[in-house]
N, C-alpha and C positions, 0 to 999 in steps of 0.2 A: 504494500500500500504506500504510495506516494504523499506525503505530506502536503495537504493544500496554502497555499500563503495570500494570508488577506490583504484586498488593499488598505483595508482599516488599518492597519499598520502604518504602512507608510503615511498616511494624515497626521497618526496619534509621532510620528518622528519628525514629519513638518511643522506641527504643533508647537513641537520640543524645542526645535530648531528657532522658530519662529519668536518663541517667548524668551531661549537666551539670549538672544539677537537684538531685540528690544530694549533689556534691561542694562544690554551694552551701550545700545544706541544712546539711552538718557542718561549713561554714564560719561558721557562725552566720547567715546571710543568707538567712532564709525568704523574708522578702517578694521579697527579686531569684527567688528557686523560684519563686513565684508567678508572676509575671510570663512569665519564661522558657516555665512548662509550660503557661500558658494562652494568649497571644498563640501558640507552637507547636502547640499541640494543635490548637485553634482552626481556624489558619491551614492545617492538615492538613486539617481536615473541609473546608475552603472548597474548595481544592484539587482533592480526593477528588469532591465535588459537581459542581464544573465541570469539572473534566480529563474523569472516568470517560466522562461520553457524548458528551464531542467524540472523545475520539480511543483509548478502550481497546476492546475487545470488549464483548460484554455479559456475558459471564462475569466479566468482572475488572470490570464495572461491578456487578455483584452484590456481588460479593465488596468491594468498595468499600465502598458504602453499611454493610455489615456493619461494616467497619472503622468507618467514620466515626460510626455510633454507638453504637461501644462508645467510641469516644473522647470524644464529646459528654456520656457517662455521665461518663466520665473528669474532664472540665473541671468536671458537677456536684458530684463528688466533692471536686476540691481546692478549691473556693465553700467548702465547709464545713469541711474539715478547718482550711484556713487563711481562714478568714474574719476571726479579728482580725490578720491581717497584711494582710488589701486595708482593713481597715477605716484602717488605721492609715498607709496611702499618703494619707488625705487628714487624719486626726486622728490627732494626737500629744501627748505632754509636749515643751516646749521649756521648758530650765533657764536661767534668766540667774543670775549671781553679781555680785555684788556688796561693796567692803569701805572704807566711807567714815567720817570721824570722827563725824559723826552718827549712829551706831550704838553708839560706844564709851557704857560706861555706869560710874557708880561706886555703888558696893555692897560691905556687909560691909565696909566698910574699904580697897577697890582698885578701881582700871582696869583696864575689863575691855573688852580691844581685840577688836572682833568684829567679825563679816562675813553676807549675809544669800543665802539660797537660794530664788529664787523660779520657780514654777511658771506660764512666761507660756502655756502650752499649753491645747487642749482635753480633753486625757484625763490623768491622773493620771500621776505618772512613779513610780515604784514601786521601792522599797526602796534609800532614796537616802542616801547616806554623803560625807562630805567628808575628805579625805585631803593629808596635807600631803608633799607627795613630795621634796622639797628645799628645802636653806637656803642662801643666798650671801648675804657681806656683806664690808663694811673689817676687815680684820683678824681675819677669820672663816673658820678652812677648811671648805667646802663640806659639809655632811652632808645625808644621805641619811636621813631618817628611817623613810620610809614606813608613817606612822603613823596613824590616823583622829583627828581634832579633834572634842570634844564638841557636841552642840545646848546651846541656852540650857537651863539647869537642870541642868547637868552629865548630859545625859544621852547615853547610849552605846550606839545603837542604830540600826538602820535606819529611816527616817521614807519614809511614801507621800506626795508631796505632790499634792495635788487643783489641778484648772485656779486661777488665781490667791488660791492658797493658799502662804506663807512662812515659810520659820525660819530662825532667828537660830542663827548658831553662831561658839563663843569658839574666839578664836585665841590669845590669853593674857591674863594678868594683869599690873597693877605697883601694889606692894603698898603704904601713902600711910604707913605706918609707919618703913619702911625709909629709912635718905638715898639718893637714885640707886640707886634700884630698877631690877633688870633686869627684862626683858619675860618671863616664867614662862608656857611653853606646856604645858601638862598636855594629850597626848596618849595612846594608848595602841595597842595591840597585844593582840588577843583580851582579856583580862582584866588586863593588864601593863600599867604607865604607862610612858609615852617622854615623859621633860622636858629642857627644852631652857634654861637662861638667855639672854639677849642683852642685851650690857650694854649702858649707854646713853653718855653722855657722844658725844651729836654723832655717833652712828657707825647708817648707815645698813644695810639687810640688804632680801633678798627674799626672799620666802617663794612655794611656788611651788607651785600645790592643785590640786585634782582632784576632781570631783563623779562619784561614779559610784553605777547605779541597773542595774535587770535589762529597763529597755525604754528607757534612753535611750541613746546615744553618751556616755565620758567626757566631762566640759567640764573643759579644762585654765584655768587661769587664775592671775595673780600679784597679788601686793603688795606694794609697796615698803615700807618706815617708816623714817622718822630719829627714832632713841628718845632724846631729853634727859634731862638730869639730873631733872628731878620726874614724879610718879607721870603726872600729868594732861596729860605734855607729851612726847605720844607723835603724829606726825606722819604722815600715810598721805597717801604721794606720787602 
């Protein structure tokens, strides 16, 4: 006696499919949906194909094939719906940061300690912001700013950066006027400035950032500085 194979099966397996797929989807993780509903769907028609005439009836090998391409519609379907998420399994943005003394620049009368965002990727990383999430240092308690840092030109806004495309952005000032000028970070908050002093005299601090964008992963990343007494004698450890 030959074992008959339902197609109730296969629905109660697209089901399955269909509800992990989902709870990916609103997890923000289209492309694992991808993956899941097509290697699955997929692997159902393969199934459907070979099982039906080894070992179902021919009635449920009918009923098979029926299934199996309405599923094969299926896998057409999510080709396009998510096509830049399989596009994007092999092309991406990838963000390096970077915050070295060969960046710092003097202008308008100050040192202006800064740091650079570059796009090593093949596709654009898109609507990308720099955020300085903590500050620890000697003598410093701990603050939490959670504030965005401007791009070069005082500017305050989201930036798309293109494959090997980069911007410069100010993490503060030390003003060449002042004697022992502290570190002056003009960040903000929607339309609100968040400043911060950091004084100098020998005393070290971390500053502790975040690059985030609408298609990339945050990139966490730090910097050290031991800030001296003069404008131009700001150290990035």
């Amino acid at each position: 006696m030959t074992p008959s194979f339902c197609p109730g099966i296969v629905a109660i397996l697209v089901l399955a499919l269909l509800g992990a797929g989902a709870l990916l989807l609103f997890n923000g993780r289209a492309t694992k949906l991808v993956i899941l509903l097509a290697v699955g769907i997929l692997g159902i028609c393969v199934v459907s194909f070979v099982w039906g005439p080894l070992w179902g009836a021919p009635e449920n090998w009918d009923s098979l094939k029926s299934v199996a391409t309405l599923l094969a519609v299926g896998v057409a379907l999510l080709l396009a719906v998510f096509h830049d998420d399989i596009r994007n399994l092999r092309h991406y943005p990838n963000i390096a940061v970077r915050v070295e003394e060969n960046l710092t620049k003097e202008w308008d009368g100050k040192w202006w300690i800064r740091g650079e965002v570059k796009n090593d990727g093949d596709r654009p990383a898109k609507q990308c912001r720099v955020k300085l999430l903590r500050i620890e240092g000697e003598n410093y308690a701990t603050e939490r700013p959670n504030a965005y840092l401007r791009w070069e030109g005082g500017i305050g806004d989201f930036m798309t950066l293109y494959p090997d495309e980069h911007w410069i952005f100010d993490i503060g000032t030390r003003d060449q006027a002042v004697p022992n000028p502290p570190l002056h970070i003009d960040a903000y908050i929607a339309h609100n400035p968040v400043t911060r002093d950091l004084a100098p005299r020998q005393l070290t601090y971390t500053l502790f950032l975040a690059v985030y964008g609408d298609n990339i992963p945050s990139r966490p990343s730090t910097v050290t500085l031991r800030i001296r007494n003069a404008a131009n004698e700001t150290d990035i450890l």
